[in-house]
Kinemage of the C-alpha trace (Angstrom):
@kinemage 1
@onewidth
@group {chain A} dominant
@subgroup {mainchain}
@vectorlist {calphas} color= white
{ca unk a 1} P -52.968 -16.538 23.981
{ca unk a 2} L -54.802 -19.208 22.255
{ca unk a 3} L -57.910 -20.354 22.227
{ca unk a 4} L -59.561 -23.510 21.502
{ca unk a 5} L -62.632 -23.738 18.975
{ca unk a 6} L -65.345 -26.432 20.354
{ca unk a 7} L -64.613 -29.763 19.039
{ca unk a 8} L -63.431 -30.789 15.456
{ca unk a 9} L -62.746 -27.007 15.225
{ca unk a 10} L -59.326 -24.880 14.632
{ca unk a 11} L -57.406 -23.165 17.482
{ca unk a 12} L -56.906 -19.656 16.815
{ca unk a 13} L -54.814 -16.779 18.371
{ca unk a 14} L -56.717 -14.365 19.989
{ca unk a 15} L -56.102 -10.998 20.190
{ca unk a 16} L -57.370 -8.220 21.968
{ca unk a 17} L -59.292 -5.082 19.966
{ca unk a 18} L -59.265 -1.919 20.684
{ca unk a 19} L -62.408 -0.936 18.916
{ca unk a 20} L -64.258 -3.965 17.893
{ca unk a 21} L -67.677 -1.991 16.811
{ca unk a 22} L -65.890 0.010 13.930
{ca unk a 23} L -64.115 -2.985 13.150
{ca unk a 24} L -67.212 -4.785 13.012
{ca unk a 25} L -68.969 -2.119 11.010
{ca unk a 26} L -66.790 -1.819 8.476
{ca unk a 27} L -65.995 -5.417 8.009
{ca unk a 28} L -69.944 -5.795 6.741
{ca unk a 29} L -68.941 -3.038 4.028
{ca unk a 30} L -66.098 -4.834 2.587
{ca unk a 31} L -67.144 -8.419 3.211
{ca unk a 32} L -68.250 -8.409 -0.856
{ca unk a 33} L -64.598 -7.475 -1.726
{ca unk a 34} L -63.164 -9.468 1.196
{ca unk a 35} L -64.603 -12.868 -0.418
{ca unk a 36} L -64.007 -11.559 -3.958
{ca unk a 37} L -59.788 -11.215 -2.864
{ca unk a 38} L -60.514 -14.631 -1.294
{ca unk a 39} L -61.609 -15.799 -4.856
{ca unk a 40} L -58.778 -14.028 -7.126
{ca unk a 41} L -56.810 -16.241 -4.005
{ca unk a 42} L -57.878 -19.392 -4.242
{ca unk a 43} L -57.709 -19.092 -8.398
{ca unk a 44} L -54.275 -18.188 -7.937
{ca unk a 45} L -54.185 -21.638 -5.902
{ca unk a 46} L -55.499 -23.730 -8.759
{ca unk a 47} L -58.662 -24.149 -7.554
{ca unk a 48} L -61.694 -24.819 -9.291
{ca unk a 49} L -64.516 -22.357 -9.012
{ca unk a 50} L -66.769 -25.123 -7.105
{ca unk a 51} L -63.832 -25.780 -4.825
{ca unk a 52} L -63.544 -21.752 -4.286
{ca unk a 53} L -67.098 -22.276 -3.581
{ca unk a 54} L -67.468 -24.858 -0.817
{ca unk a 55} L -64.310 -22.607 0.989
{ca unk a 56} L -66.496 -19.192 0.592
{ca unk a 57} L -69.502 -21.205 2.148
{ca unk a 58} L -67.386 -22.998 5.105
{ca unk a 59} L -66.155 -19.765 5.737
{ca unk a 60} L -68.990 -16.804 5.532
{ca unk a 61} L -71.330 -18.997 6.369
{ca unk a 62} L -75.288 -17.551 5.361
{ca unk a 63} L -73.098 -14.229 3.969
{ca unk a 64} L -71.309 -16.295 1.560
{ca unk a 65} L -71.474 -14.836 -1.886
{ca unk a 66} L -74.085 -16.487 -4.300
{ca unk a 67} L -73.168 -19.448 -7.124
{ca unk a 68} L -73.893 -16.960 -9.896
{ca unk a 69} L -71.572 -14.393 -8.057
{ca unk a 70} L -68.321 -16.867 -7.402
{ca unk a 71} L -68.799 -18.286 -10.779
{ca unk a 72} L -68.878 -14.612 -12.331
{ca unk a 73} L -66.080 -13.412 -10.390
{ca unk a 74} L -63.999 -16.705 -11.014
{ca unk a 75} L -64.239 -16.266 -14.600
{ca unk a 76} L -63.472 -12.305 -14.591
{ca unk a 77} L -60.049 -12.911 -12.676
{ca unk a 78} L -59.188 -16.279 -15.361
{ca unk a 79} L -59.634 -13.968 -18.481
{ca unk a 80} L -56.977 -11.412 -16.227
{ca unk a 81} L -59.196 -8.733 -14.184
{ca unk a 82} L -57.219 -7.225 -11.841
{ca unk a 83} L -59.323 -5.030 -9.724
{ca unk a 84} L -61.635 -6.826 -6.880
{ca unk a 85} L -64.279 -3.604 -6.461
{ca unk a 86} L -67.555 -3.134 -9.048
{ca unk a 87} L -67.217 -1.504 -12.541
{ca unk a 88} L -68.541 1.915 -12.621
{ca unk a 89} L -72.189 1.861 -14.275
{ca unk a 90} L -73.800 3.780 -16.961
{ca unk a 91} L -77.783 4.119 -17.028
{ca unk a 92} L -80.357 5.878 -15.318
{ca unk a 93} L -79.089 7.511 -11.932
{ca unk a 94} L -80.450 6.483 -8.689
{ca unk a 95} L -82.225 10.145 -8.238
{ca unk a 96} L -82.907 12.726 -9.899
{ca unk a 97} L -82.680 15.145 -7.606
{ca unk a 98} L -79.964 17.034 -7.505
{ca unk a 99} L -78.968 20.913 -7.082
{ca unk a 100} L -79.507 21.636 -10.907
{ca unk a 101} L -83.158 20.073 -10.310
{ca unk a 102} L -84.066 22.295 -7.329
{ca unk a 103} L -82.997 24.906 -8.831
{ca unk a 104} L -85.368 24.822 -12.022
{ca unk a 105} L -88.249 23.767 -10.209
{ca unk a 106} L -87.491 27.092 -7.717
{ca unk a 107} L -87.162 29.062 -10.292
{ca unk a 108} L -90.458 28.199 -11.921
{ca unk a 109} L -91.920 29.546 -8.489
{ca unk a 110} L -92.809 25.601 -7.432
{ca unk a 111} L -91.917 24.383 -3.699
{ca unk a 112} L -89.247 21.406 -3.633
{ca unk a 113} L -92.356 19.237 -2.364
{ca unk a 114} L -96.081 18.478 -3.823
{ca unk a 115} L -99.082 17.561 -1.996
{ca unk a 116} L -102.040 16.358 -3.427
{ca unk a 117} L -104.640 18.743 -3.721
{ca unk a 118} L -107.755 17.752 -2.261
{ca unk a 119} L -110.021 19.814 -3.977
C-alpha cells in the first residue's frame, strides 16, 4: 500500500509492524551508528562532508548528529576506518564500585553506605 507524504513530500510504502514500541526503542539506541553507516555511505558516494551534512539534517531532523561529529566521522572513514561503533576508552572508570570494593570496605567492618554523623 502506499501512502502519500503531504505536499512537496515523498510517497513511501507502508508496512504494517508487528511490534512498533521495541522497534521504536531500539531504533533511539542505534540512531548514533545508524547516521554514522549513513556517513561511511554517502563518502562512499563522493560526497563532501557538508553535503553528508545537509542529508543527516534533512533526514534526523533535531537528532541529527552535530558538525563536529559528521566532520570527525567523515574524516575517520577517508583515512580507512572500518568499524561504525565507538573505540573502547582508557581512563578513569565510571564507578568505583564494584565487588572487589565492597568487599574491602566489609571487611574493614564499615557498612556499604555512610551517613553523616550529626553529632
Amino acid at each position: 500500500m502506499l501512502v502519500r507524504s503531504p505536499p512537496g513530500g515523498r510517497t513511501r510504502r507502508e508496512t504494517p509492524c508487528p511490534l512498533p514500541v521495541a522497534i521504536f526503542a531500539v531504533r533511539r539506541m542505534d540512531v548514533k551508528v545508524e547516521q554514522r553507516v549513513n556517513i561511511k555511505f554517502c563518502l562512499k558516494l563522493g560526497k563532501t562532508t557538508t553535503e553528508t551534512l545537509q542529508l543527516l539534517r534533512d533526514a534526523y531532523g533535531d537528532e541529527a548528529l552535530s558538525r563536529a561529529r559528521v566532520f570527525g566521522w567523515h574524516r575517520r572513514f577517508a583515512l580507512g576506518r572500518v568499524s561504525v561503533v565507538d573505540d573502547t576508552r582508557s581512563g578513569r572508570p565510571s564507578s568505583s564500585r564494584n565487588e572487589d570494593n565492597m568487599v574491602r570496605i566489609n571487611d574493614k567492618g564499615r557498612p556499604y553506605c555512610y551517613s553523616a554523623h550529626v553529632g
